[in-house]
mmCIF file of the C-alpha atoms, coordinates in Angstrom:
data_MODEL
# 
_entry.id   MODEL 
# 
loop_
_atom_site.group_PDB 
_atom_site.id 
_atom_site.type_symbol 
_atom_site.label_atom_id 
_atom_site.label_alt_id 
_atom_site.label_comp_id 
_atom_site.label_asym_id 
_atom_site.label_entity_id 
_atom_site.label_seq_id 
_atom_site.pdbx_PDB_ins_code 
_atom_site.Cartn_x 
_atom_site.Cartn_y 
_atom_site.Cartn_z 
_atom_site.occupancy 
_atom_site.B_iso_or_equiv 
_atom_site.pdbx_formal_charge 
_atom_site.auth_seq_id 
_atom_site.auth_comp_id 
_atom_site.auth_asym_id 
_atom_site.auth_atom_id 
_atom_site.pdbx_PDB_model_num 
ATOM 1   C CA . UNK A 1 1   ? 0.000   0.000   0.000   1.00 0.00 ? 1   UNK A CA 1 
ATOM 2   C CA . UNK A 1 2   ? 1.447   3.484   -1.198  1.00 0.00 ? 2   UNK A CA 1 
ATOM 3   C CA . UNK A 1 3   ? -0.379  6.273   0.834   1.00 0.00 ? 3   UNK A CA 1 
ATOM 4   C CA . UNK A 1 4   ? -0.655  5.191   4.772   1.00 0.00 ? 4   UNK A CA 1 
ATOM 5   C CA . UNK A 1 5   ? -1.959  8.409   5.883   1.00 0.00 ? 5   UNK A CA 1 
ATOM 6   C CA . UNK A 1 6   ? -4.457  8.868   2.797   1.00 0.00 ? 6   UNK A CA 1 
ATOM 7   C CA . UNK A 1 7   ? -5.728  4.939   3.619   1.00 0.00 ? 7   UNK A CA 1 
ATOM 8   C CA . UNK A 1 8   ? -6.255  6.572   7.819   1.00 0.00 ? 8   UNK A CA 1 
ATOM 9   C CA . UNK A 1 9   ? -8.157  9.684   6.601   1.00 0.00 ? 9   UNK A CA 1 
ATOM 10  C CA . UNK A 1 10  ? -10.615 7.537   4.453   1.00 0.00 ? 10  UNK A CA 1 
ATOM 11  C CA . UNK A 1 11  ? -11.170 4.436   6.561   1.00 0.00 ? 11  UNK A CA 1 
ATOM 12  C CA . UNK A 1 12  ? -12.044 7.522   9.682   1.00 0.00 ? 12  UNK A CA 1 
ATOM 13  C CA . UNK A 1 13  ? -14.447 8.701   7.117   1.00 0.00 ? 13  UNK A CA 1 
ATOM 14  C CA . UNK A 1 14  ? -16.295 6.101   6.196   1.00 0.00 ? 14  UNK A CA 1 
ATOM 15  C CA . UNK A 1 15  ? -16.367 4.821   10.252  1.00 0.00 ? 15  UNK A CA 1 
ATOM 16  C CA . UNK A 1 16  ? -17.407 8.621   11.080  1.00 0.00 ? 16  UNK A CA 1 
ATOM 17  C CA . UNK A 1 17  ? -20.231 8.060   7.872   1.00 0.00 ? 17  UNK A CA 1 
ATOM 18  C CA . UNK A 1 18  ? -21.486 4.781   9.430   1.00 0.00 ? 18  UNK A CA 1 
ATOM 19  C CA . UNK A 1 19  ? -21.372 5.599   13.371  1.00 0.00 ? 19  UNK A CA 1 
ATOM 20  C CA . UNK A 1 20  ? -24.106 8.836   12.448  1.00 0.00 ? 20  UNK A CA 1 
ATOM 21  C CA . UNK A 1 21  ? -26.130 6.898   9.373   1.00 0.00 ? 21  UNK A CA 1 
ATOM 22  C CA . UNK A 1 22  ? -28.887 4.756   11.482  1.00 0.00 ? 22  UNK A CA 1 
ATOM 23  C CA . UNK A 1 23  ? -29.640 7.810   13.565  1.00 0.00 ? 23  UNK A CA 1 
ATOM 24  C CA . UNK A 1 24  ? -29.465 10.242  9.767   1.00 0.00 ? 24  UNK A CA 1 
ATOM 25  C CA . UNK A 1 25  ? -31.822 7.845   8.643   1.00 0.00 ? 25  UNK A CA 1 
ATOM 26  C CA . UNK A 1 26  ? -34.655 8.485   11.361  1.00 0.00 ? 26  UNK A CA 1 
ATOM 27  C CA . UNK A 1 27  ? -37.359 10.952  12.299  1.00 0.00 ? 27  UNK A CA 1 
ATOM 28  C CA . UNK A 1 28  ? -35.255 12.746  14.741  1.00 0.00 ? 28  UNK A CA 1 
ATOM 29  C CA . UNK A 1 29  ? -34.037 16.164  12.513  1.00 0.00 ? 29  UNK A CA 1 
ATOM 30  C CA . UNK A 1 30  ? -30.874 17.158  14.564  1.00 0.00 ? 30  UNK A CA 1 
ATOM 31  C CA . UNK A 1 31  ? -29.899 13.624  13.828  1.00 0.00 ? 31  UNK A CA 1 
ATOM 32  C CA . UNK A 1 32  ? -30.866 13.914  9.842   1.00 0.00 ? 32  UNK A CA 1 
ATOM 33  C CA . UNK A 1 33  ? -29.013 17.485  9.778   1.00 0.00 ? 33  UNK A CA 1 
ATOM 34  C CA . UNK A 1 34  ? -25.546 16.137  11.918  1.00 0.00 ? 34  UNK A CA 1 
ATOM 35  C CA . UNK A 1 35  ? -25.736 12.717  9.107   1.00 0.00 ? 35  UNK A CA 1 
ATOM 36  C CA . UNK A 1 36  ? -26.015 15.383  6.012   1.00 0.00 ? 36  UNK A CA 1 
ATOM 37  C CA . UNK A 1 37  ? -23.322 17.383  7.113   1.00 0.00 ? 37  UNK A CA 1 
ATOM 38  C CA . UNK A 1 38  ? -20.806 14.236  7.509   1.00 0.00 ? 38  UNK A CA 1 
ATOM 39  C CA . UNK A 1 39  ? -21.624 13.160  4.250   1.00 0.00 ? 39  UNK A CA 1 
ATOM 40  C CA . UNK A 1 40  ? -21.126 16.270  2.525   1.00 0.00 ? 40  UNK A CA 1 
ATOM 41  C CA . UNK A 1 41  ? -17.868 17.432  4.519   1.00 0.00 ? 41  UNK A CA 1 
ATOM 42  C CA . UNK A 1 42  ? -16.361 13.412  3.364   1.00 0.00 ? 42  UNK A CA 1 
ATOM 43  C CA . UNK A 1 43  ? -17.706 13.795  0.039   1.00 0.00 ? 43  UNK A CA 1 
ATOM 44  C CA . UNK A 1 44  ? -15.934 17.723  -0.185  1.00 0.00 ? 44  UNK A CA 1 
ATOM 45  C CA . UNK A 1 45  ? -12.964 15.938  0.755   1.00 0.00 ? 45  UNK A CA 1 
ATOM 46  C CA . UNK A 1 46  ? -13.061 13.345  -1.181  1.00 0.00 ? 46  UNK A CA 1 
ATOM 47  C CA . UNK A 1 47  ? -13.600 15.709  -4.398  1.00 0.00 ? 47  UNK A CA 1 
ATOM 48  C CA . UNK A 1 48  ? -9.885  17.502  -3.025  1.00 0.00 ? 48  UNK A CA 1 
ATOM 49  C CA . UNK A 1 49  ? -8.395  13.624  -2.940  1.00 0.00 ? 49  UNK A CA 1 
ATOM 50  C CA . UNK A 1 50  ? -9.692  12.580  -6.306  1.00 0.00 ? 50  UNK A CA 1 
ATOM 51  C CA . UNK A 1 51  ? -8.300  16.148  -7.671  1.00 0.00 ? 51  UNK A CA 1 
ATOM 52  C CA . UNK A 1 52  ? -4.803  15.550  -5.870  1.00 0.00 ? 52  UNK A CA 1 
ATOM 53  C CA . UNK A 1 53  ? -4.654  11.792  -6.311  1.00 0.00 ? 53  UNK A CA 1 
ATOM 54  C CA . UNK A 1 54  ? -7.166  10.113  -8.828  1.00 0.00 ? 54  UNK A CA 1 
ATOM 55  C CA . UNK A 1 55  ? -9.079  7.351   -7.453  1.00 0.00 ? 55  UNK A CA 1 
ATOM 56  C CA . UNK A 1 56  ? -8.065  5.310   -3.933  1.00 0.00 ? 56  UNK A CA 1 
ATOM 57  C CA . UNK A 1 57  ? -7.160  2.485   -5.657  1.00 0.00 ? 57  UNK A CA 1 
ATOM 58  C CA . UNK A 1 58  ? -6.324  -1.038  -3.984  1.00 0.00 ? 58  UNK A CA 1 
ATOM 59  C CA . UNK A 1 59  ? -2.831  -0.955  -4.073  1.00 0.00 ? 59  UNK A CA 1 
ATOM 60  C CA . UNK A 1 60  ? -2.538  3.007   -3.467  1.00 0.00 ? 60  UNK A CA 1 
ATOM 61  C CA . UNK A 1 61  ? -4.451  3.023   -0.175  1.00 0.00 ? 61  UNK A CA 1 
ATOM 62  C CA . UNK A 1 62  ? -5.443  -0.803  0.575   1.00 0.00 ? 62  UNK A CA 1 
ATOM 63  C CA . UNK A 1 63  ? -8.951  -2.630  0.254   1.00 0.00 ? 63  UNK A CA 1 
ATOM 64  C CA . UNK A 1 64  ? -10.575 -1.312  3.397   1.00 0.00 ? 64  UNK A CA 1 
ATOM 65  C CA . UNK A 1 65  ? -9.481  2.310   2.189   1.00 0.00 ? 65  UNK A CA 1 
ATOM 66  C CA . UNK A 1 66  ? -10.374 2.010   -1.209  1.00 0.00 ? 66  UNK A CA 1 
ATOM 67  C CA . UNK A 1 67  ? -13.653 0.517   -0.091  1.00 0.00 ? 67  UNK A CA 1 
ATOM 68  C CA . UNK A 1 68  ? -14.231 3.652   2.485   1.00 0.00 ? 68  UNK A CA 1 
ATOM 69  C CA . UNK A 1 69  ? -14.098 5.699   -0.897  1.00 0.00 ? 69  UNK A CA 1 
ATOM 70  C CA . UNK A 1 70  ? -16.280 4.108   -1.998  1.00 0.00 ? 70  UNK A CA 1 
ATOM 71  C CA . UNK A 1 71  ? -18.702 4.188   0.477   1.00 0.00 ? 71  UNK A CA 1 
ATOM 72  C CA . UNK A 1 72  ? -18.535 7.931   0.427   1.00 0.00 ? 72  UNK A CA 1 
ATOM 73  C CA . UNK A 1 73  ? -18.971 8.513   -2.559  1.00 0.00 ? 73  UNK A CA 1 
ATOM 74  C CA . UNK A 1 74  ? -22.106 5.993   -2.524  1.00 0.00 ? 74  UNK A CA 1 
ATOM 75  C CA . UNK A 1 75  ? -23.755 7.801   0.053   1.00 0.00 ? 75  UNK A CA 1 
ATOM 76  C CA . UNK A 1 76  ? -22.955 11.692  -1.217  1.00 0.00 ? 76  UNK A CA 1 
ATOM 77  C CA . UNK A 1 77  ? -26.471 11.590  -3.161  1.00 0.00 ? 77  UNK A CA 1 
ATOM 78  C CA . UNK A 1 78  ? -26.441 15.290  -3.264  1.00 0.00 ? 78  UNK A CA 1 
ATOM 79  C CA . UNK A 1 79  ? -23.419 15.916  -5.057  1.00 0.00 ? 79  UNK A CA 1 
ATOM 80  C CA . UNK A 1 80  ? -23.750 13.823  -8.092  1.00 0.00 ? 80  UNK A CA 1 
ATOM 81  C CA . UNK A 1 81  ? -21.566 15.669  -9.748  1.00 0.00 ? 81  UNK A CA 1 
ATOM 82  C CA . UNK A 1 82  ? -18.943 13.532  -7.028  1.00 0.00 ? 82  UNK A CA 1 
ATOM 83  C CA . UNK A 1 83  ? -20.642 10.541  -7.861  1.00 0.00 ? 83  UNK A CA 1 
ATOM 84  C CA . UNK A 1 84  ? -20.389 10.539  -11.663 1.00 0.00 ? 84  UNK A CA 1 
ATOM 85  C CA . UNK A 1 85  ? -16.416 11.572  -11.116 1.00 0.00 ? 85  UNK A CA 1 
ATOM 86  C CA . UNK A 1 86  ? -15.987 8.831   -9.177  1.00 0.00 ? 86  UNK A CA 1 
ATOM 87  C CA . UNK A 1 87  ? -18.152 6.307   -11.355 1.00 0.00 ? 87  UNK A CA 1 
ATOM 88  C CA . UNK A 1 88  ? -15.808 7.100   -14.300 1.00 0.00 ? 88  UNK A CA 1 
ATOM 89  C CA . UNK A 1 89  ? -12.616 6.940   -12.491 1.00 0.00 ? 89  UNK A CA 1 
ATOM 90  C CA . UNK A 1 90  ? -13.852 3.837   -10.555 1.00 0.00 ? 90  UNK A CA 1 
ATOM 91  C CA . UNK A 1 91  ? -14.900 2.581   -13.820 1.00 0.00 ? 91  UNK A CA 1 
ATOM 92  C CA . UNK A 1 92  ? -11.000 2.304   -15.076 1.00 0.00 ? 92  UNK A CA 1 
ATOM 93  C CA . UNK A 1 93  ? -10.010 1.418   -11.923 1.00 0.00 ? 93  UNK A CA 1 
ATOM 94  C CA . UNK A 1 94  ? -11.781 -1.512  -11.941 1.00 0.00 ? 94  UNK A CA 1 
ATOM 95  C CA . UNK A 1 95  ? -10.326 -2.391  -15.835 1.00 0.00 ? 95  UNK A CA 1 
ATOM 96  C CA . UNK A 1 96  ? -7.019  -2.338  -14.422 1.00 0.00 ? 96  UNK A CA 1 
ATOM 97  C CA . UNK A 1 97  ? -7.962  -4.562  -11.115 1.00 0.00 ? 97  UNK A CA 1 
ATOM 98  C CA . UNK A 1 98  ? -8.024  -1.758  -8.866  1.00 0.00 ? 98  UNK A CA 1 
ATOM 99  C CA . UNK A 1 99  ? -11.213 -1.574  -7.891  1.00 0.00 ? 99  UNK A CA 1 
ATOM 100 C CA . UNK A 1 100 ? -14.186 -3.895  -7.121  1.00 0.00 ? 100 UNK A CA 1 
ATOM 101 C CA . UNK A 1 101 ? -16.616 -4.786  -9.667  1.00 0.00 ? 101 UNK A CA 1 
ATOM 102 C CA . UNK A 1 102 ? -19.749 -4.980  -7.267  1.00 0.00 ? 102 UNK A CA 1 
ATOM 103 C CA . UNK A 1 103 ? -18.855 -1.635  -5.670  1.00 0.00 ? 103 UNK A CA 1 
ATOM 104 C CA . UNK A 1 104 ? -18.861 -0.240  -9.051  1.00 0.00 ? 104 UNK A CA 1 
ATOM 105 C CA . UNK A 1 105 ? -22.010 -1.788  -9.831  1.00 0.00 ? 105 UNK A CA 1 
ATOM 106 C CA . UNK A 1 106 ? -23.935 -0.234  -6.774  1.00 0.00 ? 106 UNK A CA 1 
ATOM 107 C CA . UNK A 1 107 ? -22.505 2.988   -7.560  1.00 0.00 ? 107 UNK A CA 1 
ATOM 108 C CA . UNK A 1 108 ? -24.012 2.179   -10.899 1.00 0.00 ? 108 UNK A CA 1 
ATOM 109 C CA . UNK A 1 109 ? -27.132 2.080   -9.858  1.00 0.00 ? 109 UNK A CA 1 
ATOM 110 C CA . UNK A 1 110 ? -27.152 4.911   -7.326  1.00 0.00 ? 110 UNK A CA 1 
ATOM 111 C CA . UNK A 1 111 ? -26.305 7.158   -10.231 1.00 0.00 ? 111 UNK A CA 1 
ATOM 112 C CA . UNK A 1 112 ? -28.800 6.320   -12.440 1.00 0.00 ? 112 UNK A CA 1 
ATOM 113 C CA . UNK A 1 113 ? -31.429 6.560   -9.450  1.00 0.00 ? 113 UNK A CA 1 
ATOM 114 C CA . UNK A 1 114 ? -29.717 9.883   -9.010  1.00 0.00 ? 114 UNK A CA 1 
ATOM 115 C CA . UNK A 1 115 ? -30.738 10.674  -12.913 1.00 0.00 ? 115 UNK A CA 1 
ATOM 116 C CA . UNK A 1 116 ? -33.634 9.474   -12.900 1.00 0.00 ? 116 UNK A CA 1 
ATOM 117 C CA . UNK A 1 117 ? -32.971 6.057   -14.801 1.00 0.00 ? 117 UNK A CA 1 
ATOM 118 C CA . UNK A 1 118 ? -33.493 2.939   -14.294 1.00 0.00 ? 118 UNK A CA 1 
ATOM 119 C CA . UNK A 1 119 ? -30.768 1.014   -12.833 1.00 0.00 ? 119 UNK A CA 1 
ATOM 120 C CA . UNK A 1 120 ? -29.171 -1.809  -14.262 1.00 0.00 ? 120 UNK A CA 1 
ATOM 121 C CA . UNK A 1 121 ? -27.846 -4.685  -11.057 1.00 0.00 ? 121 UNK A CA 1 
ATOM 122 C CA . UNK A 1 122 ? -31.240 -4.109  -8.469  1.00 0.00 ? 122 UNK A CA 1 
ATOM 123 C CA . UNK A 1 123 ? -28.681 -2.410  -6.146  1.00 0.00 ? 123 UNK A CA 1 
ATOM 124 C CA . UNK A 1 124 ? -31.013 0.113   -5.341  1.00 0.00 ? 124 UNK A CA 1 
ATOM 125 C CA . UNK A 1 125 ? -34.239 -0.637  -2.912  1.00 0.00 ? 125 UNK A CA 1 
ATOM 126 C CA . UNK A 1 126 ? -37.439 1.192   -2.115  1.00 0.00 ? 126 UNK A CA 1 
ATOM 127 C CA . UNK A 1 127 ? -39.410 0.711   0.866   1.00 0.00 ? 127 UNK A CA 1 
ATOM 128 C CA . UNK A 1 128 ? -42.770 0.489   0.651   1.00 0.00 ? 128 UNK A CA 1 
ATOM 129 C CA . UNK A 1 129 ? -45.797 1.124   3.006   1.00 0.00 ? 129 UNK A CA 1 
ATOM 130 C CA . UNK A 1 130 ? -45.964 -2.272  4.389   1.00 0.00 ? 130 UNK A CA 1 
ATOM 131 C CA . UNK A 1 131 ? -42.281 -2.670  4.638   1.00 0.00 ? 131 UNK A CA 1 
ATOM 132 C CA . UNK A 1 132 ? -41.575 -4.815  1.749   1.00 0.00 ? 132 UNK A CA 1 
ATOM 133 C CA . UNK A 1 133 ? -38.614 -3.686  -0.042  1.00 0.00 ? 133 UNK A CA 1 
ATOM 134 C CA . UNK A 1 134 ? -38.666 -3.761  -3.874  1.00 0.00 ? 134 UNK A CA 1 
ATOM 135 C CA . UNK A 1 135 ? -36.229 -2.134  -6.605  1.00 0.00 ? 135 UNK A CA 1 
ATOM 136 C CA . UNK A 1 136 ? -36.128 0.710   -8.042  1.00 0.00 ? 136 UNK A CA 1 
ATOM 137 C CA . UNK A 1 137 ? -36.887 0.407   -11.287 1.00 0.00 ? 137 UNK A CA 1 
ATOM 138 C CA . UNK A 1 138 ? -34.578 -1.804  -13.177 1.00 0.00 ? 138 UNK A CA 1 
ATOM 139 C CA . UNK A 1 139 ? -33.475 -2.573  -16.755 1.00 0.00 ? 139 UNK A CA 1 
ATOM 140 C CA . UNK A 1 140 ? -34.417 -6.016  -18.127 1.00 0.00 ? 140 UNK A CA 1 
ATOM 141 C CA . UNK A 1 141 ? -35.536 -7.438  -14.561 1.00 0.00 ? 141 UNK A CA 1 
ATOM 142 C CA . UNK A 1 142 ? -35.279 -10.439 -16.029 1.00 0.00 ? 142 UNK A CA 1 
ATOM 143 C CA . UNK A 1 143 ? -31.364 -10.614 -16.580 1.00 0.00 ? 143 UNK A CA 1 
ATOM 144 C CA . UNK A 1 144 ? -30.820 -9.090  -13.461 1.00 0.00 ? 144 UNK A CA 1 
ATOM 145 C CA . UNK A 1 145 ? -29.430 -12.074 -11.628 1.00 0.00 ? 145 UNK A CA 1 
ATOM 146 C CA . UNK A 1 146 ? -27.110 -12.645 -14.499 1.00 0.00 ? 146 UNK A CA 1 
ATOM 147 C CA . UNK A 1 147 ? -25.582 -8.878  -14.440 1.00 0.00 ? 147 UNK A CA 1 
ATOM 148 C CA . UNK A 1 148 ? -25.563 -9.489  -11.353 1.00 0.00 ? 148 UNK A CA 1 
ATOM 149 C CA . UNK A 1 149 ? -23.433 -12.788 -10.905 1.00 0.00 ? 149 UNK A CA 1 
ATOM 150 C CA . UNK A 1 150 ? -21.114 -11.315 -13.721 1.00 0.00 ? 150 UNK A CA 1 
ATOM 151 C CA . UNK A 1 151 ? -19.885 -8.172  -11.394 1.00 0.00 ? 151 UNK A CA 1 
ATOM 152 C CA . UNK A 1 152 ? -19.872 -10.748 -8.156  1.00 0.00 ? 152 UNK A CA 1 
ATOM 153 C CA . UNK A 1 153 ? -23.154 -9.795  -6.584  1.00 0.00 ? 153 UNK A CA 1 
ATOM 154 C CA . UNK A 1 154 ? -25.501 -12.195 -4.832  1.00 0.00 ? 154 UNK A CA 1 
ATOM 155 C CA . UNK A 1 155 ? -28.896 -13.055 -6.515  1.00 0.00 ? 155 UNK A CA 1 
ATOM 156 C CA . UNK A 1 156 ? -31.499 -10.447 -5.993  1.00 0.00 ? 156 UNK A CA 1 
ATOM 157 C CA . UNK A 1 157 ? -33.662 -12.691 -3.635  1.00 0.00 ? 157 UNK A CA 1 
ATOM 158 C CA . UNK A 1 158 ? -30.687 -13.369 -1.641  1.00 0.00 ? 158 UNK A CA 1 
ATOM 159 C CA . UNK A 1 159 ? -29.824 -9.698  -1.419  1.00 0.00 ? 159 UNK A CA 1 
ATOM 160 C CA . UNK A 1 160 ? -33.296 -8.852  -0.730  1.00 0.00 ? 160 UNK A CA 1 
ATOM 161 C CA . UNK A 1 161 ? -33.387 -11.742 2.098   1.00 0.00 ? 161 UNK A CA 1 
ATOM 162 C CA . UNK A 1 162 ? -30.956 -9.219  3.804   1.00 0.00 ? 162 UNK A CA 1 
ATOM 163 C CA . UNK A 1 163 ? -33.894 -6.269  4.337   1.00 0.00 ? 163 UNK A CA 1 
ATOM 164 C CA . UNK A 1 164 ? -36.870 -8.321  5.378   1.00 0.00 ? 164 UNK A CA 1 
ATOM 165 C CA . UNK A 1 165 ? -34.353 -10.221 7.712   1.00 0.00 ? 165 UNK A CA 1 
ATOM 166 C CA . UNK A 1 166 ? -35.126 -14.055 8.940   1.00 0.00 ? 166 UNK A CA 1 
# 
């Protein structure tokens, strides 16, 4: 791994994005307010390291890192402008083995969703009234499990198993 201190600054990112994201997700709007400020101080940042350094690749900053980049960048839904940067580096990254292929997919999908467009792996899941989570609306549904499998995701109903829980 090439950049030590990069790989420290991203990983406390992403653990600072996931220690205030249950609570952003609720009803309480303090809570809501502290989880969209995190997410668009780490995705600021992470504009300044992709300007400065390109992508956090694998062997520049290490899987967990590269992964944290990842995850703020997934989560930074009002600054598409970040996502799409990081979608088309990531995209080449990934060509060359330096980034993962199901990462890229989910950021993939939260694009389009961003856009307006149907995404393309099922990464992306609306809740409904009752509870039961469904897609957002995909491309061919019924090759989904097949892009899927190709980038190393799960099948849908597996990943879908994961929200409505045993």
């Amino acid at each position: 791994m090439g950049n030590e201190a990069l790989a420290r600054e991203l990983i406390a990112m992403a653990e600072e994005d996931q220690r205030v994201l249950a609570d952003g997700l609720g009803d309480d709007l303090e809570a809501r307010l502290a989880y969209r400020r995190v997410v668009s101080r780490n995705a600021d940042r992470l504009m300044e390291i992709i300007d400065e350094v390109g992508w956090p690749t694998i062997s520049l900053v290490g899987a967990q890192a590269a992964w944290s980049a990842w995850l703020v960048a997934q989560h930074a839904d009002h600054q598409l402008c970040l996502q799409r940067r990081a979608l088309e580096l990531m995209a080449s990254a990934v060509e060359r083995g330096e980034a993962e292929a199901r990462l890229l997919a989910m950021l993939r999908d939260r694009v389009a969703v961003g856009e307006g467009r149907r995404q393309i792996y099922g990464t992306q899941i609306l809740y409904l009234t009752d509870g039961t989570p469904v897609p957002w609306p995909c491309e061919d549904p019924e090759r989904m499990d097949e892009r899927r499998a190709e980038v190393g995701l799960e099948p849908f109903a597996d990943y879908i198993a994961r929200f409505t829980g045993p």
